[in-house]
DOTITOR-64478 format. One record per residue (C-alpha): residue in one letter; x, y, z. Coordinates in Angstrom, 2 decimals, always signed. Layout:
residues N
+---+---------+---------+---------+
! r !       u !       v !       w !
+---+---------+---------+---------+
! a !       X !       Y !       Z !
...
+---+---------+---------+---------+
//
This chain:
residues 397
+---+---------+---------+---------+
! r !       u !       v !       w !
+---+---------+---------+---------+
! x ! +121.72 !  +74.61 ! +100.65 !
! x ! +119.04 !  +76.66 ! +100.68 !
! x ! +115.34 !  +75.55 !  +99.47 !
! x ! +114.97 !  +75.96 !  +95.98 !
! x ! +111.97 !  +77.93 !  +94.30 !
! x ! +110.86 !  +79.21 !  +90.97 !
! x ! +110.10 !  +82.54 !  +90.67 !
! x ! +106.52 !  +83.95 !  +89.82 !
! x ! +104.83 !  +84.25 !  +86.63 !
! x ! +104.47 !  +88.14 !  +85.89 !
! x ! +102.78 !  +89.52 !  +82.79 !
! x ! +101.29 !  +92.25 !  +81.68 !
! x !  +98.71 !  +92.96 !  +79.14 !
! x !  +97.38 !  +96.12 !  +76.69 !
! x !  +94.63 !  +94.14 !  +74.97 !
! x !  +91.75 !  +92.93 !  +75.83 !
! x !  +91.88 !  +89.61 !  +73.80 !
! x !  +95.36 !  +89.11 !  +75.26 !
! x !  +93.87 !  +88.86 !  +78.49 !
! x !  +90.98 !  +86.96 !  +77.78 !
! x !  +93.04 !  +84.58 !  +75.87 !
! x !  +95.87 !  +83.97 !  +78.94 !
! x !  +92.85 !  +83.40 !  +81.50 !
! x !  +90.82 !  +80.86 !  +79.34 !
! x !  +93.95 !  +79.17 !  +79.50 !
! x !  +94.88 !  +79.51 !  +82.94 !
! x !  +91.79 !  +78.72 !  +83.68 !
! x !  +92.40 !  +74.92 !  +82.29 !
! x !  +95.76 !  +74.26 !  +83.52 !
! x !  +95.14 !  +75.22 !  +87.47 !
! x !  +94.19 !  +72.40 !  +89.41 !
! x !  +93.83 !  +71.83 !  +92.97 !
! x !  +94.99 !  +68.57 !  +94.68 !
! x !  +94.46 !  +67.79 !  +98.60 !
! x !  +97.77 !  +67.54 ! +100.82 !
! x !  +95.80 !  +64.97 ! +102.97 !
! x !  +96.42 !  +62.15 ! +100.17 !
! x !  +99.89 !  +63.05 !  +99.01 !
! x ! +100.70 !  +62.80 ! +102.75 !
! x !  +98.62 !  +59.34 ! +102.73 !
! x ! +100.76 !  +57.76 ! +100.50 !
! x ! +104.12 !  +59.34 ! +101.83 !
! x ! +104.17 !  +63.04 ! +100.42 !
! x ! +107.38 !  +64.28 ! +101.90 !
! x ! +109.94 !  +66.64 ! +100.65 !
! x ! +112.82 !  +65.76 !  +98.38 !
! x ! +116.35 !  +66.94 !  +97.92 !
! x ! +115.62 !  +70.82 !  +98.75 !
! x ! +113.55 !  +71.57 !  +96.02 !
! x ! +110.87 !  +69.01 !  +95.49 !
! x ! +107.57 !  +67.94 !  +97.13 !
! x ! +105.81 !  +64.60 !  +96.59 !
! x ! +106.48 !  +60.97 !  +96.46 !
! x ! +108.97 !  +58.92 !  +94.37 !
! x ! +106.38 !  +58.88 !  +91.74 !
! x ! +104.92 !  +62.18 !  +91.63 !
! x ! +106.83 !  +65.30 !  +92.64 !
! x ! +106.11 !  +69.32 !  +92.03 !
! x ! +108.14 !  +71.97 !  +92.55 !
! x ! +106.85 !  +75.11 !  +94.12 !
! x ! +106.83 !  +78.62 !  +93.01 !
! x ! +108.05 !  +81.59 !  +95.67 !
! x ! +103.82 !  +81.79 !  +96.58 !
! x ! +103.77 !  +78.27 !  +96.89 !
! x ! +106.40 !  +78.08 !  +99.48 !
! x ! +105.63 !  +80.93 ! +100.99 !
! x ! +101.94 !  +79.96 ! +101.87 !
! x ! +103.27 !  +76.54 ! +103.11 !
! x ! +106.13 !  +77.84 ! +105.22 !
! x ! +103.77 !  +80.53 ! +106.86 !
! x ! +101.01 !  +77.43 ! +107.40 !
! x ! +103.71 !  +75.56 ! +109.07 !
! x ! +105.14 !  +77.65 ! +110.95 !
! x ! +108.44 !  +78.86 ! +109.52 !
! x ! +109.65 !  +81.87 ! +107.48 !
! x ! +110.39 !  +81.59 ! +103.94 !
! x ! +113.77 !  +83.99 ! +104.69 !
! x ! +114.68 !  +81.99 ! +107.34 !
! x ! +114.31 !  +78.39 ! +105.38 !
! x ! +116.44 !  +80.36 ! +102.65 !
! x ! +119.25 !  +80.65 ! +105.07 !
! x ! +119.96 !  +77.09 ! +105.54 !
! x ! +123.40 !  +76.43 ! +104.08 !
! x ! +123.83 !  +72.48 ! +104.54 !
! x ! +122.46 !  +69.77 ! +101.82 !
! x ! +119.38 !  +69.07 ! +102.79 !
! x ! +118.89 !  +70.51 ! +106.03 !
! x ! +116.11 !  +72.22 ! +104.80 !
! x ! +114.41 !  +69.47 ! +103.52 !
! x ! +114.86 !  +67.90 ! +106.90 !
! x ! +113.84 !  +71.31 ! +108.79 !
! x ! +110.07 !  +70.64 ! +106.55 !
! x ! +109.76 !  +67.43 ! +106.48 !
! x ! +110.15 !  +67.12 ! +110.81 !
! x ! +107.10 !  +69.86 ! +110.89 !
! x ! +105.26 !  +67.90 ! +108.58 !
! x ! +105.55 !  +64.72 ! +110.52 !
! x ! +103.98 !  +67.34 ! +113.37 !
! x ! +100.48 !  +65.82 ! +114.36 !
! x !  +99.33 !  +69.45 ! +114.89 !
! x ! +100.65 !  +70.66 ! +111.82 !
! x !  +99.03 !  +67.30 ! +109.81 !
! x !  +95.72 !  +68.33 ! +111.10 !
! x !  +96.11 !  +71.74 ! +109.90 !
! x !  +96.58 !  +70.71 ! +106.47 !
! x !  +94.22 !  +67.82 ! +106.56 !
! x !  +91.89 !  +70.93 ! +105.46 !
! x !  +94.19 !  +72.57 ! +103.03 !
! x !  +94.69 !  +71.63 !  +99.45 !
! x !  +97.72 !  +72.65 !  +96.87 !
! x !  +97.02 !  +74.83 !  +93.80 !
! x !  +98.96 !  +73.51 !  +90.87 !
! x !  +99.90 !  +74.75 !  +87.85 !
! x !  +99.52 !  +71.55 !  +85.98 !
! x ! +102.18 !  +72.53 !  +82.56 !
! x ! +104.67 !  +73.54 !  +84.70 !
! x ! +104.01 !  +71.30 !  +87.44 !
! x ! +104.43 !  +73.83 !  +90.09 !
! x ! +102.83 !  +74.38 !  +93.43 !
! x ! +101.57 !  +78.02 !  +93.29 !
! x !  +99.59 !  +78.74 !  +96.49 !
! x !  +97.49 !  +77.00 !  +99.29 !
! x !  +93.58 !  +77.17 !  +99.95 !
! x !  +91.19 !  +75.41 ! +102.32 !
! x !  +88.69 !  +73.26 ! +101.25 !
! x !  +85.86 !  +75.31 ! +101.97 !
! x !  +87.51 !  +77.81 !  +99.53 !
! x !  +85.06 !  +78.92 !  +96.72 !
! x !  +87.30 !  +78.84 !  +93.43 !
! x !  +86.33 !  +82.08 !  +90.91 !
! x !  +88.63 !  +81.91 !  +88.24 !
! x !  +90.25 !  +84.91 !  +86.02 !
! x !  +88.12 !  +83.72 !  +82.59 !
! x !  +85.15 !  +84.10 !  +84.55 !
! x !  +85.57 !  +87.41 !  +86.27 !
! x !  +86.28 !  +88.57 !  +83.13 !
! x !  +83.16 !  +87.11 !  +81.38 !
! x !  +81.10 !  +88.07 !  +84.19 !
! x !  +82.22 !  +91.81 !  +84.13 !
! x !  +81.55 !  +91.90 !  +80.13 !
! x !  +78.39 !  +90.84 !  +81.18 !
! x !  +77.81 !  +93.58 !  +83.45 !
! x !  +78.90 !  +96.46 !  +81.19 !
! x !  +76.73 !  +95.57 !  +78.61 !
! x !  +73.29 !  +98.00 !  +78.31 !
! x !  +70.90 !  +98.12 !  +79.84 !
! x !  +72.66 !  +96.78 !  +83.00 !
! x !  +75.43 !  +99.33 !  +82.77 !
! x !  +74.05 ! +102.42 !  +83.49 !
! x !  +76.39 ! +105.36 !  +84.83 !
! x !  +76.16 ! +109.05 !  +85.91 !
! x !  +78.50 ! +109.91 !  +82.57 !
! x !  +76.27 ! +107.57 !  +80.15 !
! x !  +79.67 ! +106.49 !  +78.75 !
! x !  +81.07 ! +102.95 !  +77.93 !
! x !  +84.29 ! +101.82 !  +79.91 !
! x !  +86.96 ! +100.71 !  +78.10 !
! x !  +90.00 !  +97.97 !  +78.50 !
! x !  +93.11 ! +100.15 !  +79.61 !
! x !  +94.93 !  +97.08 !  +80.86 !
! x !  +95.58 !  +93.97 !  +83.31 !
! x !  +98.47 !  +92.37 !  +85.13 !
! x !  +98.91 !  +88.90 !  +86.43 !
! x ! +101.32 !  +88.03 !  +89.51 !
! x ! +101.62 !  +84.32 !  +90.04 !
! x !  +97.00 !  +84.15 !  +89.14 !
! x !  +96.37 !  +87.24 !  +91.15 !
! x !  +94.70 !  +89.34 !  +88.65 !
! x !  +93.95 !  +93.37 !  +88.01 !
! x !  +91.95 !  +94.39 !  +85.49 !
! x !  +91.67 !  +98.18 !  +84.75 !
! x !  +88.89 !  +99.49 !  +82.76 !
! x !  +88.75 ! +103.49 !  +82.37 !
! x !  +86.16 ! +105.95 !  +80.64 !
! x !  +87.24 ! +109.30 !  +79.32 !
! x !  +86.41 ! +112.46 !  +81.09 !
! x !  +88.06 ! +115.68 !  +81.69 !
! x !  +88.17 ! +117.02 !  +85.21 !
! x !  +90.18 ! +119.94 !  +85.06 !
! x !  +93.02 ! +122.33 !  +83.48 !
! x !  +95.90 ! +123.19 !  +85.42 !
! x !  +96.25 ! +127.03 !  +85.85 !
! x !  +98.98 ! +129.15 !  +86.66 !
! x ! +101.34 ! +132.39 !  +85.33 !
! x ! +101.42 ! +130.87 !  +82.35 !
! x !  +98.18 ! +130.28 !  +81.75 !
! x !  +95.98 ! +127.25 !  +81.22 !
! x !  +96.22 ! +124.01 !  +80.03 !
! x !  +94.67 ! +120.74 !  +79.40 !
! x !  +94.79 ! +118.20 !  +82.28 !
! x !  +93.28 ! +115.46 !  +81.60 !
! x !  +92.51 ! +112.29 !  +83.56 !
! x !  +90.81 ! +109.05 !  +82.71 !
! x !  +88.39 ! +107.55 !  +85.37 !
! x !  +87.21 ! +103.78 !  +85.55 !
! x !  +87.90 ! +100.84 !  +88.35 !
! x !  +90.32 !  +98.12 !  +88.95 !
! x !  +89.13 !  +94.98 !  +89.58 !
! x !  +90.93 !  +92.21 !  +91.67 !
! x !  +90.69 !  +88.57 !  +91.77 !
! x !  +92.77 !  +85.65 !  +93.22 !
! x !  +92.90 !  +81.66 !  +92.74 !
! x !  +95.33 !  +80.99 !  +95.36 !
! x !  +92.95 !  +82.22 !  +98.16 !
! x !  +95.13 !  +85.58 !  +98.91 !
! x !  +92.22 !  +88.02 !  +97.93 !
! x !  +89.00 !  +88.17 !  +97.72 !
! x !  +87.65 !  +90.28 !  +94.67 !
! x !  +88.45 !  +93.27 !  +95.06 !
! x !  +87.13 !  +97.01 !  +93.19 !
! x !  +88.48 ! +100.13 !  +93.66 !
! x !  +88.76 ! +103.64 !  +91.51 !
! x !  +91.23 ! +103.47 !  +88.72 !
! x !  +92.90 ! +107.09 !  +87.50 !
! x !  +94.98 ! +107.19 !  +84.54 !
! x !  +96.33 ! +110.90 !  +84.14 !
! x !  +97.20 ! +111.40 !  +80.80 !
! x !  +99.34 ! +114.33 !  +81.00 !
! x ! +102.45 ! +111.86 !  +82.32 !
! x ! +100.41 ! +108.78 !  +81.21 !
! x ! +100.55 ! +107.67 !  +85.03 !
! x !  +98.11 ! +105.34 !  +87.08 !
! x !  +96.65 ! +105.81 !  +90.31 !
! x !  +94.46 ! +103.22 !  +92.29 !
! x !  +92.89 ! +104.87 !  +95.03 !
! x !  +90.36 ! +102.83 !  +97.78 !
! x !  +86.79 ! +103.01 !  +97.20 !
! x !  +85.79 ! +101.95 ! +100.55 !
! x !  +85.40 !  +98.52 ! +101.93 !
! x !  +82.21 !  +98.74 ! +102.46 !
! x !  +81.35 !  +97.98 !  +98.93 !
! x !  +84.88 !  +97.11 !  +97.24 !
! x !  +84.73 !  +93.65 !  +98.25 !
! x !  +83.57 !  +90.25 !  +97.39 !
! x !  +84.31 !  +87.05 !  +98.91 !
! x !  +84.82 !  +83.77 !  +97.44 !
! x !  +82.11 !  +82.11 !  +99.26 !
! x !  +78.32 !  +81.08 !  +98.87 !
! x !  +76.60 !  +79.02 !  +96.15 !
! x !  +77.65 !  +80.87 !  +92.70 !
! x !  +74.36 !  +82.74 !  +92.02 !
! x !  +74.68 !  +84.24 !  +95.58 !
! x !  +78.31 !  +85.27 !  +94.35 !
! x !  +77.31 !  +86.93 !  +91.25 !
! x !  +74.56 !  +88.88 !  +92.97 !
! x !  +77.11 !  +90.33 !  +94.79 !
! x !  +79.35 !  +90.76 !  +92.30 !
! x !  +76.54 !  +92.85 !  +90.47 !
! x !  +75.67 !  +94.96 !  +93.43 !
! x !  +79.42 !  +95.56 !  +94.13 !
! x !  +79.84 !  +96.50 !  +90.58 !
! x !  +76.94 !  +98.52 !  +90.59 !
! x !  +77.79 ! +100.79 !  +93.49 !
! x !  +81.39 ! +101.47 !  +93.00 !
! x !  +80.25 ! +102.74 !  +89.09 !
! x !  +77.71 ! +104.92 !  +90.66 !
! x !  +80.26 ! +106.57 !  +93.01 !
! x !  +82.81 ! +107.22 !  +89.66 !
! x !  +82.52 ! +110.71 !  +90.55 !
! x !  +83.78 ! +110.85 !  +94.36 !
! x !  +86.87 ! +109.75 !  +92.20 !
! x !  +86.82 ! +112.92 !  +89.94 !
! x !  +86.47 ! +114.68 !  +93.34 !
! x !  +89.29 ! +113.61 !  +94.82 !
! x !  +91.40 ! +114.81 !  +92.21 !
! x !  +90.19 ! +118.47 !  +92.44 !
! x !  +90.43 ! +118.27 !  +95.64 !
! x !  +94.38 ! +117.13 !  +94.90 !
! x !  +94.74 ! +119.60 !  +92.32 !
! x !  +93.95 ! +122.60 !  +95.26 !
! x !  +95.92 ! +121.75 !  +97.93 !
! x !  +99.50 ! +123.12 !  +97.14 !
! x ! +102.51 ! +120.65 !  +97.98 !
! x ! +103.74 ! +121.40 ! +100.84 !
! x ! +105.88 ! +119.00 ! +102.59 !
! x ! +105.88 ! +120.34 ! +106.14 !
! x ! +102.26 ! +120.46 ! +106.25 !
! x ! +102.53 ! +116.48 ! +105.38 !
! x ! +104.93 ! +116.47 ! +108.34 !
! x ! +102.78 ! +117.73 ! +110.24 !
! x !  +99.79 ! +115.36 ! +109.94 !
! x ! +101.66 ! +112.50 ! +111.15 !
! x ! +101.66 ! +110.55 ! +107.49 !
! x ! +105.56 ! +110.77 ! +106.81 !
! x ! +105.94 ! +106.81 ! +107.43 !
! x ! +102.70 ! +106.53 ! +104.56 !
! x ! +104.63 ! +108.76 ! +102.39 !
! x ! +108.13 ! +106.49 ! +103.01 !
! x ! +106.54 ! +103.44 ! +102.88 !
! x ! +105.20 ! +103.86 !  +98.97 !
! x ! +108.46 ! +103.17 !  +97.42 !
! x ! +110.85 ! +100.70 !  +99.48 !
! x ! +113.56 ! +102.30 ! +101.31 !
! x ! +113.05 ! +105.65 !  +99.69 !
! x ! +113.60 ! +107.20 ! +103.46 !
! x ! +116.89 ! +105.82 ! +103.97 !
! x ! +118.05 ! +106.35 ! +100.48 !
! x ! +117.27 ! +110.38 ! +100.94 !
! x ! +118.86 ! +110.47 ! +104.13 !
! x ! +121.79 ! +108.53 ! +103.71 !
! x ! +122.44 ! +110.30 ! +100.26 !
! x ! +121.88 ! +113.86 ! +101.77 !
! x ! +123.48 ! +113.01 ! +105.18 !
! x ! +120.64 ! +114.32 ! +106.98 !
! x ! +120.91 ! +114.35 ! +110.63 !
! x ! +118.69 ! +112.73 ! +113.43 !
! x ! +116.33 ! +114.45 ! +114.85 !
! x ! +117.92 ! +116.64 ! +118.03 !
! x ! +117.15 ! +115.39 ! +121.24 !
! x ! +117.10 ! +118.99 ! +122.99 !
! x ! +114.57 ! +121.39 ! +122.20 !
! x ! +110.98 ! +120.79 ! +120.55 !
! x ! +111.26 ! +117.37 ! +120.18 !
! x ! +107.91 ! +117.29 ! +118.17 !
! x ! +108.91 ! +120.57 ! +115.79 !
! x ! +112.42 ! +118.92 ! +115.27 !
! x ! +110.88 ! +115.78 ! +114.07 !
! x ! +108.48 ! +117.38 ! +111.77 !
! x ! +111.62 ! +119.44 ! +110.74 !
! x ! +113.37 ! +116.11 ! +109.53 !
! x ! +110.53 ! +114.40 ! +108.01 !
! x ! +109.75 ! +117.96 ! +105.98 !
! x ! +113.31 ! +117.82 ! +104.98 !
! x ! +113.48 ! +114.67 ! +103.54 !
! x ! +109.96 ! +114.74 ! +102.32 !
! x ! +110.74 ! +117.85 ! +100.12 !
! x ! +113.71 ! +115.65 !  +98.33 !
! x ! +111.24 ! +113.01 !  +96.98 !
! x ! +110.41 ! +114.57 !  +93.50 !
! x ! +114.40 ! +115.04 !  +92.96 !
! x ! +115.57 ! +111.32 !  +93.78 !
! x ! +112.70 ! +109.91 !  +92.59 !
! x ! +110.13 ! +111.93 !  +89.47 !
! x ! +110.66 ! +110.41 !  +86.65 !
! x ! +110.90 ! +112.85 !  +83.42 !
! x ! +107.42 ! +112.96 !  +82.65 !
! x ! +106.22 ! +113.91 !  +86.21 !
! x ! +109.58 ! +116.16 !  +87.03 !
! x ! +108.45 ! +118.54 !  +83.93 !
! x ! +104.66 ! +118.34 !  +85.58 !
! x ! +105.92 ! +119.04 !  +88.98 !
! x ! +107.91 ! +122.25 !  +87.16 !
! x ! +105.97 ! +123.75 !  +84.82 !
! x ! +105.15 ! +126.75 !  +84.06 !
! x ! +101.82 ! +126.44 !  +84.04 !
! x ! +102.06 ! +126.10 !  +87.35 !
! x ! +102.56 ! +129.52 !  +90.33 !
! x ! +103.28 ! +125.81 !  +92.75 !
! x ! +103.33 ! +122.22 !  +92.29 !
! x ! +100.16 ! +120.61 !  +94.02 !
! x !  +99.37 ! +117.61 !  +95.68 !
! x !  +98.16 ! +115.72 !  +92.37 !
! x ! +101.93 ! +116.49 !  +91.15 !
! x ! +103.49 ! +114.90 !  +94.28 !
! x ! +101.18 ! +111.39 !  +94.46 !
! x ! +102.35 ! +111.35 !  +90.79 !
! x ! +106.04 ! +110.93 !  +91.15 !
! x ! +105.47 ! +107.63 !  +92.95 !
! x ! +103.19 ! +106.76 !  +90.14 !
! x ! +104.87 ! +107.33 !  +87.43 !
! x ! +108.59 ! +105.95 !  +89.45 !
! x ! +106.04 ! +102.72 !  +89.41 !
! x ! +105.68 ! +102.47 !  +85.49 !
! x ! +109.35 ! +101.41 !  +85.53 !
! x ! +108.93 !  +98.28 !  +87.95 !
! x ! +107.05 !  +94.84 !  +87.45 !
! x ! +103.85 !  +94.29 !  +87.64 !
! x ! +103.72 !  +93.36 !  +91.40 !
! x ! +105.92 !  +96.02 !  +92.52 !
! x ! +103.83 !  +98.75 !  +90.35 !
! x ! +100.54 !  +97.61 !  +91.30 !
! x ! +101.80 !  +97.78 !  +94.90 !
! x ! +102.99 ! +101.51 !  +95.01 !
! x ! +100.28 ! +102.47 !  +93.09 !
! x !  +97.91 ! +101.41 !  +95.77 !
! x !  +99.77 ! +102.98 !  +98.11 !
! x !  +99.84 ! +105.97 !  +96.72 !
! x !  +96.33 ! +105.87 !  +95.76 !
! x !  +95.66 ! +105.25 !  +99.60 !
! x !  +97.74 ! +108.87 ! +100.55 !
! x !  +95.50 ! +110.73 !  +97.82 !
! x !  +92.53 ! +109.37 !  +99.61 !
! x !  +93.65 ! +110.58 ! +102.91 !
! x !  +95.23 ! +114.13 ! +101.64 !
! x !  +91.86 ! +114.85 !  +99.57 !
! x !  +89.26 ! +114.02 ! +102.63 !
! x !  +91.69 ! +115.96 ! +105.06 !
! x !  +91.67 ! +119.08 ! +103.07 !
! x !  +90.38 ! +120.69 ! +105.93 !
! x !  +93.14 ! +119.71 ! +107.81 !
! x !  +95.67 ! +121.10 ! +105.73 !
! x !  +93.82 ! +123.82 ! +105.28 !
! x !  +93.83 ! +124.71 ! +108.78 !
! x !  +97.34 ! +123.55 ! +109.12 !
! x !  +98.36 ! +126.18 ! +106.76 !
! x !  +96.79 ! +128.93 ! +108.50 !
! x !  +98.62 ! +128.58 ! +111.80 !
+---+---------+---------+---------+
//
């Protein structure tokens, strides 16, 4: 049968104290244990679930696995399609006896959720641990005056955080108005929140990461969008006063540049949906990659044809891809962003309207699904507002 997993640990939190709470305790039950010696003493997998020896044995968590399988040198989907009684457990333990594959993880050691004694993720030696507790007492730190000093001269706020197996985001926001929407039926209030999202890992998937955070509160909808990776990131590596330099600096710049985030958003809010001109720029595969299958589920609901082999190949393409790109807001806006996208306050529905059916379609998923098509989305705004030009000229054609 095949290997046997537990799945990840996903929460979500609206308070602060929540948060801090669930790390300080996190932050005491993670422990990290070095394959070398469990393989010493005859660490070996057991009966298609397990890992360890007769005395001590930990199961593994769909990260866990997956880290070990990809360090190994076998996928996790294909493991999963091994029918037989331990055949799987024979498939790993015949790469582990591997002399290559020993020396590999001679430098590698497990992450382990001591309570549930799980195996959660893999890291090398060398690999500086930052935990959750004290990014978040570190950032506190920073915020505080005089050390937090910003353009707006406003304090940022909790808004929320997520945790996917100890990956966490933290979103802090600040209040600020940066436009109305117009139209022939007026003006109205739109109102978005701007702040940052910071990212941390103790499983040695990410460094930490901090990028804009947008909260529109019109459809109460999210939006991470890249700051640049210049700045946004900061390794785990270096003695720890190095780290938090960095951390600081990092911090520092991405606050300063709040406003290119306010920016973008205008910039958003003036470019008029239009899906052939997204066609035409050669991002449909960004735009069908944000929400899984969301291409194939247009097209196979609509019956929409390929695209003709005789004739302008090119204009036929774009043809398709405008076609299906123009049914996005009807399969997939969610109530909220349907009555934004259709408003009357509105002459047309803008670019702003369009990244937020994706983001509010996220609200509905879990945490690692939501986080991950709102930074896709949040990487299409990026690219829509600092092409403006290009649409622009686009349009005039």
């Amino acid at each position: 049968m095949a290997f046997l997993h537990e799945p990840v640990v996903e929460k979500t939190f609206k308070k602060l104290e929540e948060v801090m709470t669930w790390a300080e305790d996190e932050q005491k039950h993670i422990v990290r244990v070095p394959i070398h010696g469990l393989l010493k003493y005859g660490g070996r997998f057991l009966d298609d679930e397990f890992f360890g020896d007769e005395q001590t044995a930990f199961r593994f968590n769909q990260s866990g696995i997956r880290s070990l399988c990809s360090m190994i040198g076998i996928r996790l989907d294909i493991l999963e399609l091994l029918e037989r009684q331990n055949l799987a457990t024979d498939v790993l333990n015949d790469l582990l006896a591997q002399q290559s594959i020993q020396e590999k993880l001679a430098s590698r050691e497990l992450i382990i959720d001591e309570p549930q004694n799980s195996i959660v993720g893999i890291v090398s030696k060398s690999y500086v641990g930052y935990s959750n507790f004290q990014l978040l007492q570190d950032i506190q730190n920073l915020m505080q005056p005089p050390r937090m000093q910003t353009p707006q001269n406003s304090d940022f706020i909790f808004k929320e955080a997520y945790s996917v197996n100890t990956q966490m985001s933290l979103r802090f926001t600040m209040k600020k108005q940066v436009g109305v929407v117009k139209g022939s039926g007026g003006e109205g209030k739109d109102e978005t929140e701007l702040g940052f999202q910071l990212k941390n890992s103790m499983v040695g998937d990410s460094s930490v990461n901090i990028n804009f955070f947008l909260y529109r509160t019109i459809c109460a909808n999210g939006l991470v969008a890249p700051a640049g990776s210049a700045v946004n990131r900061v390794f785990h590596s270096g003695k720890k006063e190095n780290f938090s330099k960095r951390l600081e600096n990092a911090f520092g710049e991405i606050t300063r540049r709040i406003g290119k985030a306010g920016k973008m958003i205008e910039n958003l809010g003036n470019l008029e949906f239009d899906p052939k001109l997204l066609a035409r720029t050669g991002r449909s595969e960004m735009i069908f990659d944000i929400i899984p299958d969301s291409k194939k589920t247009i097209v196979d609901a609509r019956k929409i044809p390929n695209t003709p082999r005789k004739g302008n190949k090119k204009e036929n393409k774009i043809l398709r891809e405008s076609s299906i790109i123009q049914c996005i807001p009807d399969f997939f806006g969610g109530e909220l962003s349907s009555q934004v996208f259709k408003s009357n306050w509105r002459d047309n529905a803008s670019m702003f309207d369009f990244i937020n059916i994706f983001t509010e379609h996220a609200k509905e998923l879990s945490p690692a699904k939501k986080i991950k098509i709102e930074e896709k989305a949040g990487v299409l705004a990026d690219w829509i507002a600092k092409n403006k030009r290009k649409f622009h000229s686009f349009s005039s054609q």
